[in-house]
ZATI-997887 format. One line per 8 residues: their letters; for each residue z, x, y of N, C-alpha, C. Coordinates in steps of 0.2 Angstrom, whole numbers. Example, Ala and Ser with C-alpha at 12.3 -4.5 7.8 and 13.67 -1.06 7.14 Angstrom:
! residues 2
as	39/66/-28/39/62/-22/39/66/-16 ~ 35/64/-11/36/68/-5/39/64/0
//
This chain:
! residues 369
xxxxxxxx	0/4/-6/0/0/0/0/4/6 ~ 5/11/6/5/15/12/-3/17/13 ~ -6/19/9/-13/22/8/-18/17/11 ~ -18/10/9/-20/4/13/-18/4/18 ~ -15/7/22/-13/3/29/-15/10/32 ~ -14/15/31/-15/22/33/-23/23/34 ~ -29/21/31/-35/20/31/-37/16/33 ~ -33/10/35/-35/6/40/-35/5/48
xxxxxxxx	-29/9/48/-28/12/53/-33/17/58 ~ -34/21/53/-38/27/55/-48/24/55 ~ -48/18/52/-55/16/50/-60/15/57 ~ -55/12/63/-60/12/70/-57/18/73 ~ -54/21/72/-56/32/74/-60/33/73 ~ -62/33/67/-68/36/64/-73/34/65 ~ -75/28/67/-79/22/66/-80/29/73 ~ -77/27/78/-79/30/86/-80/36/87
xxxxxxxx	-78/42/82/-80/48/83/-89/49/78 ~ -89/44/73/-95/44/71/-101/42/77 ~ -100/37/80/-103/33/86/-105/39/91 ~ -101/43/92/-100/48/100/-103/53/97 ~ -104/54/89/-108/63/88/-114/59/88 ~ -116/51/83/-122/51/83/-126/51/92 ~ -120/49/97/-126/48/103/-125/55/106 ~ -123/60/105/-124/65/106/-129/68/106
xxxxxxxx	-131/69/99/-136/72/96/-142/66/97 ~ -142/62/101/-148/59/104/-148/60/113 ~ -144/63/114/-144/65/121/-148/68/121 ~ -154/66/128/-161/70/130/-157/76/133 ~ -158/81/134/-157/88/140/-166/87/142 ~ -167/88/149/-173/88/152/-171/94/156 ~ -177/101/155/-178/106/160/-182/106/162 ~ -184/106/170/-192/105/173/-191/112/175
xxxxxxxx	-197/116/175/-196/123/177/-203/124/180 ~ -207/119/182/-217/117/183/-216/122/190 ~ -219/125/191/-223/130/198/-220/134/200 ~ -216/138/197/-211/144/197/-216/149/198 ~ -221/152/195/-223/157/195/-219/161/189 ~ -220/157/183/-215/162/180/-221/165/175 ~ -219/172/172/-224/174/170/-221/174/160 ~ -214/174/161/-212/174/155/-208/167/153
xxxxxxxx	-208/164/148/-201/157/145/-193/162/147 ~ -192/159/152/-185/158/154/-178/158/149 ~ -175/163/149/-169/165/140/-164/164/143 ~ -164/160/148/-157/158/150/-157/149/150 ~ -160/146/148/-160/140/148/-156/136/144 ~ -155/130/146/-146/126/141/-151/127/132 ~ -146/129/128/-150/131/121/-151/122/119 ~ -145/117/123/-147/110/119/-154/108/121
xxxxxxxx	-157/111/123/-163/106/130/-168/103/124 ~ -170/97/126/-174/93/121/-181/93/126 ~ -180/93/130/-188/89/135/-189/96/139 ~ -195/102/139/-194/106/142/-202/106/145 ~ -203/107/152/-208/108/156/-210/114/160 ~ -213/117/157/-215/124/163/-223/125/162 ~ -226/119/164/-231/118/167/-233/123/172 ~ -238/123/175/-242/126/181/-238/135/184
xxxxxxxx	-237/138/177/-236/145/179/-239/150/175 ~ -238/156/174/-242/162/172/-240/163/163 ~ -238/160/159/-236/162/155/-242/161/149 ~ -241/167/145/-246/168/140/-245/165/132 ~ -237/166/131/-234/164/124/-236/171/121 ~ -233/175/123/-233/182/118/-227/183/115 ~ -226/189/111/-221/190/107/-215/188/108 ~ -212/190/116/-207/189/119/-206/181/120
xxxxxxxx	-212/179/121/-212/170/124/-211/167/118 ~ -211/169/111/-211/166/105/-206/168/103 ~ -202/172/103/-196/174/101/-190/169/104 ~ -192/169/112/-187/165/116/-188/159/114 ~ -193/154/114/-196/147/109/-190/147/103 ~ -191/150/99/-185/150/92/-178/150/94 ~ -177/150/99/-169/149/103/-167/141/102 ~ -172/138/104/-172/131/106/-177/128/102
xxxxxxxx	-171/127/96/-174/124/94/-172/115/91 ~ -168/113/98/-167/104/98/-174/104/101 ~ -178/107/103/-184/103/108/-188/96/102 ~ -190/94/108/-193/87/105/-200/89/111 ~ -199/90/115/-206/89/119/-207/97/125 ~ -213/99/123/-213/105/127/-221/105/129 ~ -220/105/136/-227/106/142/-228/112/143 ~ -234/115/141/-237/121/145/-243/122/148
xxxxxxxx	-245/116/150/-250/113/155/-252/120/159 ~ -257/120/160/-261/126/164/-258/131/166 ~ -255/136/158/-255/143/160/-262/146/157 ~ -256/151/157/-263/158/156/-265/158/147 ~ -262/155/142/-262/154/134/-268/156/133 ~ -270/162/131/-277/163/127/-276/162/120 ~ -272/163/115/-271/164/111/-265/161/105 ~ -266/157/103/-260/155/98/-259/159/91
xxxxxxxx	-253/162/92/-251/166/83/-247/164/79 ~ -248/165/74/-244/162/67/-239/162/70 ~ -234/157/66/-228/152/69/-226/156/74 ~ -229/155/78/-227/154/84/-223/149/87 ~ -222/144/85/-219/138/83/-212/136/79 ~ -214/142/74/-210/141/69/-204/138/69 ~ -199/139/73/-191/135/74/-192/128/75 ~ -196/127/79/-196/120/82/-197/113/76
xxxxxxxx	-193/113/76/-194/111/67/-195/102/71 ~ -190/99/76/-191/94/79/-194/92/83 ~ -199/96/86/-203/97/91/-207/91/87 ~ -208/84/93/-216/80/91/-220/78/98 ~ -219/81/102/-225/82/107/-227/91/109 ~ -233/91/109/-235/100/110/-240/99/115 ~ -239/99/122/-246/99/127/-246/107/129 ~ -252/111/127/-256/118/130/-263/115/134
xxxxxxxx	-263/109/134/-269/108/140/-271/114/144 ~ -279/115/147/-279/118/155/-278/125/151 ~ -277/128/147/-276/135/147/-283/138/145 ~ -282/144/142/-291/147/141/-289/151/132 ~ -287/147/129/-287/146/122/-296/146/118 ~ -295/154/115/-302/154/110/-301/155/103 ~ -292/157/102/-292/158/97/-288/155/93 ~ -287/151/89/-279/150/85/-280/150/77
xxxxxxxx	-275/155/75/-274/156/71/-271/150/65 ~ -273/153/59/-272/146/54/-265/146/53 ~ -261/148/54/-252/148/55/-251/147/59 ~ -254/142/65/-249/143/70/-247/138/71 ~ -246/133/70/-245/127/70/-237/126/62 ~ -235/130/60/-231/131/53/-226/130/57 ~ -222/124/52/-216/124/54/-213/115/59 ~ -219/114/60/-220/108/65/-221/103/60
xxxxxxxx	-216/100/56/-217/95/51/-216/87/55 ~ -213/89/61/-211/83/65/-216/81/70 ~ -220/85/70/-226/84/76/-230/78/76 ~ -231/76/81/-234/68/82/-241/69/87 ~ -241/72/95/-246/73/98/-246/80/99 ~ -253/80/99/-255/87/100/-261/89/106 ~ -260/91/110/-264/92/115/-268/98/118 ~ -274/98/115/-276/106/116/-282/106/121
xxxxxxxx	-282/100/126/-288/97/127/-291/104/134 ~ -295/104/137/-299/107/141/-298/116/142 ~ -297/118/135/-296/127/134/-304/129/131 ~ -305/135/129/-310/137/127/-312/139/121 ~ -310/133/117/-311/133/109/-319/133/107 ~ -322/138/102/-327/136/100/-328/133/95 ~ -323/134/91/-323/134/83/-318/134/80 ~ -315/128/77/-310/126/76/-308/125/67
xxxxxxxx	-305/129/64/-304/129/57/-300/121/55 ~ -301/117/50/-296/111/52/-291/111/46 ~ -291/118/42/-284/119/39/-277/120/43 ~ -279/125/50/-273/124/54/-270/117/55 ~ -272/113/55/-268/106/55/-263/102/49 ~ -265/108/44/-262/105/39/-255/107/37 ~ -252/109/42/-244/107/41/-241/102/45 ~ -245/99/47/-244/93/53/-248/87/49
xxxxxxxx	-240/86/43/-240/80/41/-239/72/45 ~ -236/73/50/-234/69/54/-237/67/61 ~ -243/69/60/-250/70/66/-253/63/65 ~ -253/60/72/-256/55/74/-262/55/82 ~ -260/58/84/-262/62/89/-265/67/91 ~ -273/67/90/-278/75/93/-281/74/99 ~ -279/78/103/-284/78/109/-287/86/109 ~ -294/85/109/-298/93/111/-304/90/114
xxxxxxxx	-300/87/119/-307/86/124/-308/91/129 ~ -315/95/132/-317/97/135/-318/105/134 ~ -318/107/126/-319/114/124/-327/113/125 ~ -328/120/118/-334/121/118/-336/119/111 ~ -334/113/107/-334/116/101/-340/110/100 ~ -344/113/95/-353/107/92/-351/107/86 ~ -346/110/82/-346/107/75/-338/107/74 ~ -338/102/68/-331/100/68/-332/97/62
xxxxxxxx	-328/102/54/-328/98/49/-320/94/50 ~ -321/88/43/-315/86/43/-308/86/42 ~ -302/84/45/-300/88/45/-294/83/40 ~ -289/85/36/-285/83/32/-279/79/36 ~ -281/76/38/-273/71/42/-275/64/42 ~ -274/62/34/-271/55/33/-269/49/37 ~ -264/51/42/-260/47/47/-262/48/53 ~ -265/52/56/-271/50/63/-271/45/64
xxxxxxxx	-270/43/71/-273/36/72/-278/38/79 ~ -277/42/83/-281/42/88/-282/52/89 ~ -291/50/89/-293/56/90/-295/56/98 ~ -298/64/102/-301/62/107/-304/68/108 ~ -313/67/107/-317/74/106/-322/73/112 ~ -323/71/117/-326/71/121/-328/75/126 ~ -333/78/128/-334/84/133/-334/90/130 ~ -339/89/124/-339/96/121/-347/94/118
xxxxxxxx	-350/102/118/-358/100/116/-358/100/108 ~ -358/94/106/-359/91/99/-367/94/96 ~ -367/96/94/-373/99/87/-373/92/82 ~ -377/86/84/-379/81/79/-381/84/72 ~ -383/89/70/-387/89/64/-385/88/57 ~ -385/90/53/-383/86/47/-377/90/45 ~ -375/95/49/-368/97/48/-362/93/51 ~ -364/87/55/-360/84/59/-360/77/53
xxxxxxxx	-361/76/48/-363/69/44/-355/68/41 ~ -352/73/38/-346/72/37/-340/70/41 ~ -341/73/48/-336/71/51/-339/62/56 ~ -344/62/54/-347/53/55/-344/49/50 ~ -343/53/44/-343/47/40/-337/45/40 ~ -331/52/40/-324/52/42/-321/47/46 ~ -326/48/53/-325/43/59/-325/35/57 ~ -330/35/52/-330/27/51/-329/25/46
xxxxxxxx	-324/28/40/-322/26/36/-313/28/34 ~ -312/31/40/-304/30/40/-303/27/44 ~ -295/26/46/-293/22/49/-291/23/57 ~ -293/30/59/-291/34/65/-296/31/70 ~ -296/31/77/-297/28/84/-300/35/88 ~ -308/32/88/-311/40/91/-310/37/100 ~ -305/39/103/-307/38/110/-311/40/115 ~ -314/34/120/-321/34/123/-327/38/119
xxxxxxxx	-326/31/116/-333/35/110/-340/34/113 ~ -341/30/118/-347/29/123/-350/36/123 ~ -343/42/127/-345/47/131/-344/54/126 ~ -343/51/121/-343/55/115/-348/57/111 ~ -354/58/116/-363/61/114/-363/65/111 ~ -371/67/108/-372/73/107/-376/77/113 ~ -379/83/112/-377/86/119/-386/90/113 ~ -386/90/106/-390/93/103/-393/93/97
xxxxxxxx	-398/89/95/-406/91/97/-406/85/101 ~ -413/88/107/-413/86/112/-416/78/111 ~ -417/76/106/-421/70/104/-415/65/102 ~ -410/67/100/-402/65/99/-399/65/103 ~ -400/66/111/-397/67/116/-393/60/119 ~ -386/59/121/-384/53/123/-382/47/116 ~ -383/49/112/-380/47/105/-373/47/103 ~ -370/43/102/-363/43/101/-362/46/94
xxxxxxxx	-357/50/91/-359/56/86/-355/52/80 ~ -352/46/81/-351/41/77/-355/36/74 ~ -362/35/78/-366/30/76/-375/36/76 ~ -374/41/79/-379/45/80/-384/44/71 ~ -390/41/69/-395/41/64/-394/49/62 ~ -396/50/57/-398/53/53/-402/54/47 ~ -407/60/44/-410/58/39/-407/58/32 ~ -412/53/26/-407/54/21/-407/62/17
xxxxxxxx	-411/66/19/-410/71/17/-403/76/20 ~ -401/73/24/-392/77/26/-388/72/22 ~ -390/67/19/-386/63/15/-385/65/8 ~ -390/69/7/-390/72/-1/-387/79/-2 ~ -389/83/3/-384/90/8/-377/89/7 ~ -374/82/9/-367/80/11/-366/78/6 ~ -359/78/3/-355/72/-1/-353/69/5 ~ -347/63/4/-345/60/9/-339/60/8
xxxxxxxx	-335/61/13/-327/65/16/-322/59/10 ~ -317/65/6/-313/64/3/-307/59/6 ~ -306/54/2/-303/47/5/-292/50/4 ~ -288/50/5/-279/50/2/-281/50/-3 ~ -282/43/-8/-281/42/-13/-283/48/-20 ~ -291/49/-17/-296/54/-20/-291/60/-20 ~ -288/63/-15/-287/67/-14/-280/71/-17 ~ -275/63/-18/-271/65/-20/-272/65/-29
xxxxxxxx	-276/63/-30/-276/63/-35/-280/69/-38 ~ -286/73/-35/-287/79/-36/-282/82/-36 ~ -279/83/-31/-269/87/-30/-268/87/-36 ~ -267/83/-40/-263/82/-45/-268/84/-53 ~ -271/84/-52/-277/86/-56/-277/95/-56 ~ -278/97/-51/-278/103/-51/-269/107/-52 ~ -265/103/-49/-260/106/-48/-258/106/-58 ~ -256/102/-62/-258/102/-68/-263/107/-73
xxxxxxxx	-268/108/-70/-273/114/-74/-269/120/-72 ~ -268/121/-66/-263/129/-65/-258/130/-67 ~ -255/125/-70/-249/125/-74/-249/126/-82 ~ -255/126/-84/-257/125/-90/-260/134/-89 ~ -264/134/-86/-267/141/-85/-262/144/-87 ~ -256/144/-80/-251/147/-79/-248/149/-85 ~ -246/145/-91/-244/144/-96/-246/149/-100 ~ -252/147/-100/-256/152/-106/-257/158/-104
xxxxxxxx	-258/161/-98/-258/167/-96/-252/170/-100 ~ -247/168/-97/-240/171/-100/-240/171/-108 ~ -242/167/-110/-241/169/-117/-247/174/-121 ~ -254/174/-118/-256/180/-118/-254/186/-116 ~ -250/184/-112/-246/193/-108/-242/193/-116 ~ -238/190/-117/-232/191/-123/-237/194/-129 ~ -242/192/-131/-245/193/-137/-248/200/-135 ~ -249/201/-131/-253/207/-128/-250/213/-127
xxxxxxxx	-242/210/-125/-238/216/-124/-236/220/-133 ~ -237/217/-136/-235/223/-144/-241/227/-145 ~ -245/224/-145/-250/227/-145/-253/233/-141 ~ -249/232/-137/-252/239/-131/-252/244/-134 ~ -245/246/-136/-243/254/-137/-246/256/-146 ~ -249/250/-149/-253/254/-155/-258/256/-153 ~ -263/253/-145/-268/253/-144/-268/260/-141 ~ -263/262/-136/-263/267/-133/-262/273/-136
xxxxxxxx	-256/274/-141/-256/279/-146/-265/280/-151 ~ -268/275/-151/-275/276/-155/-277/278/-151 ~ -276/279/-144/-284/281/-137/-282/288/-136 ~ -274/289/-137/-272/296/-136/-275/301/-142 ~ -272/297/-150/-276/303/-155/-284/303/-154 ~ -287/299/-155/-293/299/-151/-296/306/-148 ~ -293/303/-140/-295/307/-137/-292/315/-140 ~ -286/316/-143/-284/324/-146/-291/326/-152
xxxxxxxx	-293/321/-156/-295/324/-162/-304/325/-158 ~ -305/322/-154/-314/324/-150/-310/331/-147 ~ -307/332/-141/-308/339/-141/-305/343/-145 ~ -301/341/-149/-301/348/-155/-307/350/-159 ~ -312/344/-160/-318/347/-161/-325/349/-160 ~ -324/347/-154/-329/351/-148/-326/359/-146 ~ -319/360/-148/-315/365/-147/-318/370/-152 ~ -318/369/-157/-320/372/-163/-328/371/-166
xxxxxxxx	-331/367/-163/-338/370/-162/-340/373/-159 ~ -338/375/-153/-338/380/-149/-335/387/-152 ~ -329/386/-153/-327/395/-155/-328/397/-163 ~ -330/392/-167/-331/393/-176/-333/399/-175 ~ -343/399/-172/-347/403/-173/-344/411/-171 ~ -341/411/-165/-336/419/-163/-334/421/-166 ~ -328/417/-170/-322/418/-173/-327/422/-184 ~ -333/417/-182/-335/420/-188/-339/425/-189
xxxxxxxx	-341/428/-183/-344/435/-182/-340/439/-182 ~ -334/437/-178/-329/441/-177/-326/445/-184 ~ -325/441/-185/-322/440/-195/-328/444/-198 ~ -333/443/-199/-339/446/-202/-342/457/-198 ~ -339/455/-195/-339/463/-191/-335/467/-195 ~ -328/466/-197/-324/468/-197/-320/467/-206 ~ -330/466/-210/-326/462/-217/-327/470/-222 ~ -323/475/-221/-324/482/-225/-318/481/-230
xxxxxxxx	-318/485/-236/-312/486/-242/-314/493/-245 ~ -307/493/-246/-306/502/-249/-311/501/-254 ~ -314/508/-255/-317/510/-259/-315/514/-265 ~ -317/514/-271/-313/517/-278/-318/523/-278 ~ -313/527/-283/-316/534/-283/-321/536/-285 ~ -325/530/-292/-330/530/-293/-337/528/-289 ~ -336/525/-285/-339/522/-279/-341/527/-276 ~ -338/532/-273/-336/536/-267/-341/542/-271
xxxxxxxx	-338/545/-278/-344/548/-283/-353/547/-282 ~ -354/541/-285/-357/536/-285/-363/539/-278 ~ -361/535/-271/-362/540/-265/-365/545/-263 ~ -361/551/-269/-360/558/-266/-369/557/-269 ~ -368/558/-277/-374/559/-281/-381/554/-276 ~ -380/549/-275/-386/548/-273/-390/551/-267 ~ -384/554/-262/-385/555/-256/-388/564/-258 ~ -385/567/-265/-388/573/-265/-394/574/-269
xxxxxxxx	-395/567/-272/-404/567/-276/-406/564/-271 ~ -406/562/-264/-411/560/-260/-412/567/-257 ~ -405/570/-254/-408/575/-252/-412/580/-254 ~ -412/582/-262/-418/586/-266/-423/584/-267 ~ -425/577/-266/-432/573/-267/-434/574/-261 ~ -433/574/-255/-434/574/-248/-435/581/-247 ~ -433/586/-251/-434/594/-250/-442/597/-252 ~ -440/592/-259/-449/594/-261/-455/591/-260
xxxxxxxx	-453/588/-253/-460/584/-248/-464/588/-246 ~ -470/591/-245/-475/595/-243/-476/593/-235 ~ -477/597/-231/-478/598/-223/-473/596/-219 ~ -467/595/-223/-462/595/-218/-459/601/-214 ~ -458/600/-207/-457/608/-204/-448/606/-203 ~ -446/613/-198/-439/614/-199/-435/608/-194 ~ -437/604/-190/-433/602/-186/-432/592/-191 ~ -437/591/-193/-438/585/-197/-430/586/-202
xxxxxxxx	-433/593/-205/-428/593/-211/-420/590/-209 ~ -419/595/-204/-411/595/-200/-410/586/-200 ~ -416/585/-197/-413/574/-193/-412/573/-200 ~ -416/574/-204/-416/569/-211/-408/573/-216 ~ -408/576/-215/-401/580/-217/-395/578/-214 ~ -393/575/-208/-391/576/-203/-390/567/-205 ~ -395/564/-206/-396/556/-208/-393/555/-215 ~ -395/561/-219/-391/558/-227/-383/559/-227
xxxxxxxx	-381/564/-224/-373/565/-224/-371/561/-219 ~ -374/559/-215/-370/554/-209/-362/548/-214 ~ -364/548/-217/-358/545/-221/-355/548/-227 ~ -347/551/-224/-343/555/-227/-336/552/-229 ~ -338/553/-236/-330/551/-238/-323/555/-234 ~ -318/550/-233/-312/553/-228/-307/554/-233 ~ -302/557/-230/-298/559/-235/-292/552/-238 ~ -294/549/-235/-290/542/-237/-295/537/-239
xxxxxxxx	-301/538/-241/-305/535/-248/-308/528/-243 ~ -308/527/-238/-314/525/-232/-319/529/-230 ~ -325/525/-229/-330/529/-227/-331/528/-221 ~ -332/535/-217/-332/534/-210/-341/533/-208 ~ -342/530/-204/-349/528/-201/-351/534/-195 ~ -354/541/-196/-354/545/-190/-362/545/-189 ~ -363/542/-184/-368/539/-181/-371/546/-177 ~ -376/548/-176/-378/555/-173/-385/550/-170
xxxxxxxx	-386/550/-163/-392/550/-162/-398/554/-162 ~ -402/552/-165/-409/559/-166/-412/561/-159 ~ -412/556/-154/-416/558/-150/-411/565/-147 ~ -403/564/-143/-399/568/-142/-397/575/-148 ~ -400/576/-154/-398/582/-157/-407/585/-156 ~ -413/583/-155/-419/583/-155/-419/589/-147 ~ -417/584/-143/-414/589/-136/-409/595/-138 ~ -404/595/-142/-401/600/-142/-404/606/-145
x	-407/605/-151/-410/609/-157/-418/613/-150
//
């Protein structure tokens, strides 16, 4: 009972501290800071500010300017109407997680990156209207689930594929030299088969070929041969279903890749140990083809064995009936006899029963004699 009365007690406190934090955290903060002349985002500003204006000054959004941006991050609505902004870089944005209005109007914008817009899941209007876009990728939009509002009216842009925003309701593309040809069929057919609102579509002509001139780029003819060139712009439903089509095959890949890896990893290290003897047992025998033939001359130069006493005998006798047969040769004079004598004893047994090779050259005793 004490517990009943004690929590009932306290049930309208609570009731009013819940009431005071919810209207808190709906308390607008509005900063105007419009024709300051400021050249950089201001780091001294209230961190709760939700509605920020610095409009009509010099600032570019460079590193510094986007770093300070991630401070403040309650914003809901941020003006940069006619600075100097050439350039939008990957989340550049990024903190602004609440942020759903973004106007860069009036600046001289030619690039933006396909990350520059991450992070902006709250985003509602987007105003990128009279900068110097030519060409406009329409994946950067695609973290701007909650987009309802495009304005890029008065760039330079003539071609414009489809871009992936479901929940669009109001487009505004006018004041830019449209390219009618049959690369524009897509974004016709988008235009009239979703539910999005092309504003002042009167003045939403083409600008090129000159025969298509003053043509609303919604209703502008075309031949059936850009109709065969095109498919026709994927509808939500087609596409979530694709989504889910394809996200399911990756998973299955996914799967089977891995179990490939598993089966493949035992197998490595047989494979490797066969590439390695491999590769040992080829150069050992290119090694060995190459030096056999050396080694076997080598060995062959060097292939002598002692000789026995009969042997050696054997020798002596032939060497002394050559040289008697060679005696009783007719017209031989005294310097022949000497080389041919000189030739038969050239091999003399040693006292350790080798025979030594004493090699004399004829022409060099020829000279001496």
């Amino acid at each position: 009972m004490k517990t009943t009365r004690i929590t009932t007690l306290f049930w309208p406190l609570s009731m009013l501290l819940l009431s005071d934090e919810s209207q808190s955290s709906k308390i607008e903060v509005k900063c105007n800071f419009t024709e300051k002349n400021y050249s950089l985002i201001p780091a001294d500003i209230n961190k709760n500010v939700t509605i920020l204006d610095l409009s009509y000054n010099q600032i570019t959004l460079n590193i510094t300017d986007t770093r300070v941006l991630q401070t403040y991050f309650l914003l809901t609505e941020l003006y940069l109407t006619e600075n100097n902004v050439t350039m939008l870089y990957n989340n550049g944005f990024g903190n602004l997680s609440n942020l759903e209005i973004l106007n860069i109007c009036r600046n001289s914008i030619h690039v933006i990156e396909q990350g520059a817009f991450m992070g902006l899941n709250k985003l509602k209007q987007l105003y990128l209207c009279q900068n110097k876009i030519f060409q406009l990728n329409p994946d950067v939009f695609v973290p701007l689930k909650n987009l309802i509002l495009l304005n890029l009216q008065g760039n330079f842009i003539s071609y414009f594929d489809v871009p992936q925003l479901f929940h669009l309701e109001l487009i505004i593309l006018y004041g830019n030299p449209w390219n009618c040809s049959c690369s524009l069929l897509n974004l016709q057919n988008w235009l009239n088969t979703s539910n999005v609102t092309l504003e002042n579509e009167n003045i939403t002509t083409c600008t090129y070929p000159d025969i298509l001139k003053f043509y609303s780029i919604k209703t502008v003819p075309h031949n059936a041969e850009c109709y065969s060139k095109f498919p026709p712009p994927i509808n939500e439903d087609l596409y979530n279903h694709f989504q889910s089509i394809s996200n399911s095959t990756f998973n299955s890949s996914l799967n089977n890749l891995k179990n490939s890896e598993h089966k493949l990893l035992g197998k490595s290290w047989a494979f490797l140990i066969g590439v390695v003897i491999t590769v040992l047992m080829t150069s050992f025998l290119i090694f060995a083809a190459i030096k056999c033939p050396v080694w076997y001359n080598f060995l062959l130069s060097y292939n002598h064995h002692r000789l026995e006493e009969h042997e050696a005998e054997t020798y002596e006798d032939g060497f002394t009936g050559n040289s008697s047969s060679l005696s009783q040769v007719p017209d031989t004079n005294s310097e022949e006899t000497i080389v041919i004598f000189e030739k038969l004893h050239s091999f003399v047994v040693d006292d350790d029963g080798f025979i030594e090779d004493k090699y004399i050259d004829t022409h060099e005793l020829h000279e001496e004699n």
